[in-house]
N, C-alpha and C positions, 0 to 999 in steps of 0.2 A: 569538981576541980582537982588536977593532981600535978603534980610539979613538972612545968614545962621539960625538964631536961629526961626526967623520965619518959614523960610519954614523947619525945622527938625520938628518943632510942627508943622504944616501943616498936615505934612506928617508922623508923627509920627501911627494913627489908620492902615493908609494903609503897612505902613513896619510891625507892627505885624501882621496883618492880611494874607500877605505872607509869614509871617515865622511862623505861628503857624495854617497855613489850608491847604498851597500849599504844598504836598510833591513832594520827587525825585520817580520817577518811576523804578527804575533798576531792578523790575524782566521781564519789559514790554519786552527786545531783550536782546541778550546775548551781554555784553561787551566786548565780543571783536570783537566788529564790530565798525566803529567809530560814526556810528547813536549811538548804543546804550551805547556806554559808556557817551555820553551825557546825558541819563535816569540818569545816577548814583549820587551822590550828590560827588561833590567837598571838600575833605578834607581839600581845604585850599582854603581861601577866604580873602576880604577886605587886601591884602599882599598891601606891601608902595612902590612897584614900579617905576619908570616913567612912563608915561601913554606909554602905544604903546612897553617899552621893549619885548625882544623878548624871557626872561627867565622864567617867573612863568608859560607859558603857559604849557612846557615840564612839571613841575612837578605838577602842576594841572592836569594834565592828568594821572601822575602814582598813584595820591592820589586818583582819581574815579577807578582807577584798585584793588589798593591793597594796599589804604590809611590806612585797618582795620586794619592790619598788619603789619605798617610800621614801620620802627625804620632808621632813619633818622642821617645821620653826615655831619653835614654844615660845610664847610671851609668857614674861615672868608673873607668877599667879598660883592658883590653887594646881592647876595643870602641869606645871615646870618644879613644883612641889612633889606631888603625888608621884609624876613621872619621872623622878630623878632623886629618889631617895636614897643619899648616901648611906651605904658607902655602894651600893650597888645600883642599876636601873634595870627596870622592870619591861623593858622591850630586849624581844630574844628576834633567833633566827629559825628559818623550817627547815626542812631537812636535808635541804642543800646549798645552807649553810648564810642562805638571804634574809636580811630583814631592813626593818625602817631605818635609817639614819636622821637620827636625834642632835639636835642645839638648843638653848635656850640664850633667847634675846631678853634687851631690857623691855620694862612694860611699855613703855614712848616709840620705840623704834620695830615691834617685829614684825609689822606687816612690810616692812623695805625691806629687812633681812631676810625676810622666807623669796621674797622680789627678785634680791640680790642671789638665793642662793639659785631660784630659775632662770636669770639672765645667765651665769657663769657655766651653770647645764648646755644651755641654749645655744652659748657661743662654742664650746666644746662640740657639741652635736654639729653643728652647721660644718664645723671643721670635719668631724667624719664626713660627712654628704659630700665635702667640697675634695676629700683625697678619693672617696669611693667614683668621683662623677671623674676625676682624672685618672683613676685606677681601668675605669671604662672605655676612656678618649686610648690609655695608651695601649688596651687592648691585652692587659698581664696573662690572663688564661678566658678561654670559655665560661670555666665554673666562675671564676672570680667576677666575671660580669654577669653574669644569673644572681651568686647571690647578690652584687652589690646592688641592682636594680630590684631586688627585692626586698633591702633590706632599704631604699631610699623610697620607695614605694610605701611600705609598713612604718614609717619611723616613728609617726606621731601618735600610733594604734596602739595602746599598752602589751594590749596580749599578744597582736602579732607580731609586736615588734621583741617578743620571747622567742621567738622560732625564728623569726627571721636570721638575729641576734646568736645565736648558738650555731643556725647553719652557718654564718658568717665565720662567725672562731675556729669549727670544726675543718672550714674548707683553708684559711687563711692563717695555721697553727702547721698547716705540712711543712715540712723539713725543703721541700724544693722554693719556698716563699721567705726561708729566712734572710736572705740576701734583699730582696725587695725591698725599696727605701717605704713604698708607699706600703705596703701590705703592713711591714713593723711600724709605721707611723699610725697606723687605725689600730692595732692590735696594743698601743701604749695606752689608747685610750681607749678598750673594750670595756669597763667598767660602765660606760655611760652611754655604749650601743642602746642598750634596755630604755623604754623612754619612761625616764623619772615622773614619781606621781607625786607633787609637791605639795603640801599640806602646812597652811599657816594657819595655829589655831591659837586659842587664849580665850579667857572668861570675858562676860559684859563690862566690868572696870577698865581693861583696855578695849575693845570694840566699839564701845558705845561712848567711852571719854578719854583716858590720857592718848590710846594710840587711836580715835578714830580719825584725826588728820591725815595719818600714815595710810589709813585703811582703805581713805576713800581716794587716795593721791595712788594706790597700787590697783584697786578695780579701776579706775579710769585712765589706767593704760593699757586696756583689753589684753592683758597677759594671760597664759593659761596659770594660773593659779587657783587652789582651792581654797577657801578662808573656812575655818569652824569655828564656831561661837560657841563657848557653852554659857549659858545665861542663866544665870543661877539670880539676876536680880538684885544684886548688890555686890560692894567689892569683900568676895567672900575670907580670903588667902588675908587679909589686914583688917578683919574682925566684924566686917557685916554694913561698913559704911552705906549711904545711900549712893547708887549709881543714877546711869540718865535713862538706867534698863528698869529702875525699881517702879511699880506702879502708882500709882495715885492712892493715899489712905496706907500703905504698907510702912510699919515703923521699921527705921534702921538708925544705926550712927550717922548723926547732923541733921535727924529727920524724925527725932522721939515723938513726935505727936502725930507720926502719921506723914509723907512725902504730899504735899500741897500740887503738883505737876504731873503732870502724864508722863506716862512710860514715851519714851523715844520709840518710834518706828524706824529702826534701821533696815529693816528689809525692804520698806517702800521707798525709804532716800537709794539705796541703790538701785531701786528697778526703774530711776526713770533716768539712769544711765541706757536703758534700752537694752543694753548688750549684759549684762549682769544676770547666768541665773543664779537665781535666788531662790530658797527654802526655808520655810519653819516649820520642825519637827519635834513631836517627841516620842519617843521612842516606847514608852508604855500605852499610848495611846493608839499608838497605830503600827506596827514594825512593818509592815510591808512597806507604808509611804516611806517610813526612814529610810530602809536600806535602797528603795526607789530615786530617792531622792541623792542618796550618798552617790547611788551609778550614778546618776543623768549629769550630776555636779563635776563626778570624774572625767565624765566621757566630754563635756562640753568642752571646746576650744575655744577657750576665753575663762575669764573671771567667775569662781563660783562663790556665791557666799551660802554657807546655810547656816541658821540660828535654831539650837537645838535646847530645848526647855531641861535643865536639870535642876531638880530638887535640893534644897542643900541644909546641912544642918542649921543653919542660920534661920530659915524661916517658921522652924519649931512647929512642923507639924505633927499635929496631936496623935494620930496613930501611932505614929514614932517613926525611924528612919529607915525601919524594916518595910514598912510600904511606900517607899519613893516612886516604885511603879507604877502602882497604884494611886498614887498623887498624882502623876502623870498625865493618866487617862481620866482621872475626875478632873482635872484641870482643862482638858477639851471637851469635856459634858459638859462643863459649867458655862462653857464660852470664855474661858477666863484667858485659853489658850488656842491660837488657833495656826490650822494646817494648810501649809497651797505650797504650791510651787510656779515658779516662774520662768519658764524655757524659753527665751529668745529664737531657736530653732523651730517652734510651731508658727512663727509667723511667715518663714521662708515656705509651710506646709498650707499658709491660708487659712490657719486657727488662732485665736485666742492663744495667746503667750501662758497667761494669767490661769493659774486652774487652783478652785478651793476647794480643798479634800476634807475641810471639814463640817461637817453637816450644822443643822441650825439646834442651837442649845437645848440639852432634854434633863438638865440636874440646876436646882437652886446657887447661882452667883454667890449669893451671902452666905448658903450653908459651907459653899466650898473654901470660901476665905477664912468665913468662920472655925475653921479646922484647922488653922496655923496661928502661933502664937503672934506672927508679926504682926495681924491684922487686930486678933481678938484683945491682947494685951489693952488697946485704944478703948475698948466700951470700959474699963473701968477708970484707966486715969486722963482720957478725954471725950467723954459720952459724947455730950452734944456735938463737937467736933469730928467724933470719929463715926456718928452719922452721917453728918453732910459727907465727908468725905467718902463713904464706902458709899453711897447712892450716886458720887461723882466716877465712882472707881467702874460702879456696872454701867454707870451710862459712858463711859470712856469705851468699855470692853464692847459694847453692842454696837457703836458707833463705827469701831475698827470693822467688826464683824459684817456690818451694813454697806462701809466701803468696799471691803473685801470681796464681797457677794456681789456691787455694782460691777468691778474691777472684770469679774467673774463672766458678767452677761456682756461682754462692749462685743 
């Protein structure tokens, strides 16, 4: 240990020197592989975490995908914390100068606000299409009608609507277009050529209880919106409360002797919207599905939801917080936690919607509970009780497992 102020000056030549000669590599592999989305530079960085949480990592991951683009509605929470630690925030830009645009909403209302802030995209965008499609009729130039039909062709496609977007500025920025009423009426609004990658996220406390009103009122208005859950399993950000995400036998505040109820299935109440893909991930167990699952959720046209397992200091697991990853993946051995996805787009293909990526349980249920404080606390100040209940908790988990795997063969 030696005094913070010395060693930042210490250390001060060697942090500029990384940050102003080491670049990200992301033309090196394509990202969407999970080697290469590591090339890609991280749109959010230095977040005020606890060390080991299991939440920044899911949206570090969707900021190297499609950080340039993002337009971001934090429900307030452990995430609207982390992510916006005054006096600074922790999401930057790449190296042309793009990055997320961040808000935070109240806990009740962000799944309408991230809604709202895609409708107001939505109606703007329609507005370009509707000046580029009279930009067309009145015949401005050749090129102007090349790109505007390719850029109303691409508009809803993230990536191509990057190029498309740039050839559009590039050709509609010449000095013979400044008089043009229509050409300067798209170009007031080139900000939002790029098609916005909208991201409403917040913990299980709002998803699963104060905002799931809001949640389920904005999946079933087939919007293209993304929802991320990080389910941490109680309301972690207000000291550990019990959620409707906490499982059965797990102590929290309002629930010391153990949560008497089942975990909430919120992935299944949205999938028989039909139209809803839907994901549960965790990212130490599997990263291919994750980052598989993050595209399929981006790319889908309509409502995504994914619910993504994050470990959290709250559940006192005994390794300590330096293996939250590794909690992760013993969390899907055990069956405690499980992996599918839910594509509405394989039905149009004549497959099964429904896919379970994760295999049938090969690790002891009770040893894995048994290795968090929330669970084990119970066998000493409610034995008998916190029996029945942990034998209710693995016959709850093998149930879901059992549906899930029916869900799997239709």
């Amino acid at each position: 240990m030696v005094e913070a102020e010395k060693e930042i000056e210490r250390q001060k030549d060697n942090w500029e020197y990384a940050a102003n000669n080491i670049t990200y590599k992301d033309h090196l592999m394509p990202k969407t592989t999970v080697k290469g989305s590591q090339f890609a530079k991280p749109l959010l960085e230095f977040h005020g975490a606890c060390a080991g949480c299991g939440e920044p990592a899911y949206l570090i991951l969707a900021t190297q995908l499609f950080g340039d683009r993002m337009m971001i509605a934090n429900a307030t929470g452990c995430s609207s914390i982390w992510g916006a630690s005054a006096p600074s925030i922790p999401y930057t830009i790449n190296h042309n100068g793009k990055g997320p645009s961040w808000a935070n909403s109240l806990f009740e209302d962000n799944a309408e606000y991230g809604l709202g802030m895609h409708l107001a995209v939505k109606q703007i965008r329609e507005k370009i299409r509707a000046l580029m499609e009279e930009g067309i009729k009145a015949n401005i130039s050749d090129e102007c009608t090349e790109v505007f039909n390719e850029w109303i062709e691409n508009m809803d496609d993230g990536e191509k609507s990057k190029y498309a977007s740039q050839k559009a500025i590039n050709i509609l920025s010449k000095d013979k277009y400044k008089d043009n009423h229509i050409v300067q009426e798209i170009l007031k609004r080139k900000d939002f050529l790029v098609k916005k990658s909208i991201w409403i996220v917040g913990g299980d406390g709002w998803a699963y209880d104060i905002g799931f009103s809001g949640l389920d009122q904005v999946i079933s208005t087939g919007e293209d919106v993304n929802i991320l859950v990080f389910d941490t399993e109680v309301y972690s950000n207000t000291g550990g409360q019990s959620s409707k995400s906490t499982p059965t036998g797990a102590a929290a505040k309002f629930a010391y002797s153990g949560k008497r109820t089942r975990k909430k299935d919120l992935g299944l109440m949205a999938m028989t919207y039909g139209n809803v893909y839907v994901a549960q991930v965790a990212l130490g167990a599997n990263m291919n599905h994750t980052l598989k699952a993050i595209l399929e959720a981006e790319s889908y046209k309509g409502p995504s939801l994914i619910i993504a397992y994050a470990p959290c200091i709250n559940h006192g697991i005994r390794l300590g917080m330096g293996k939250s990853v590794e909690e992760e993946k013993r969390a899907v051995e055990a069956g405690y936690w499980h992996l599918y996805r839910f594509d509405p787009r394989r039905k149009e293909e004549g497959k099964n919607p429904f896919v379970l990526d994760s295999k049938e349980p090969t690790a002891s249920y009770m040893d894995f509970i048994m290795g968090e404080v929330r669970y084990s606390q119970n066998v000493n100040t409610f034995p008998e009780l916190s029996k029945e209940l942990f034998e209710k908790s693995e016959k709850d988990a093998k149930e879901r497992y059992e549906l899930y795997k029916k869900l799997s063969q239709l």
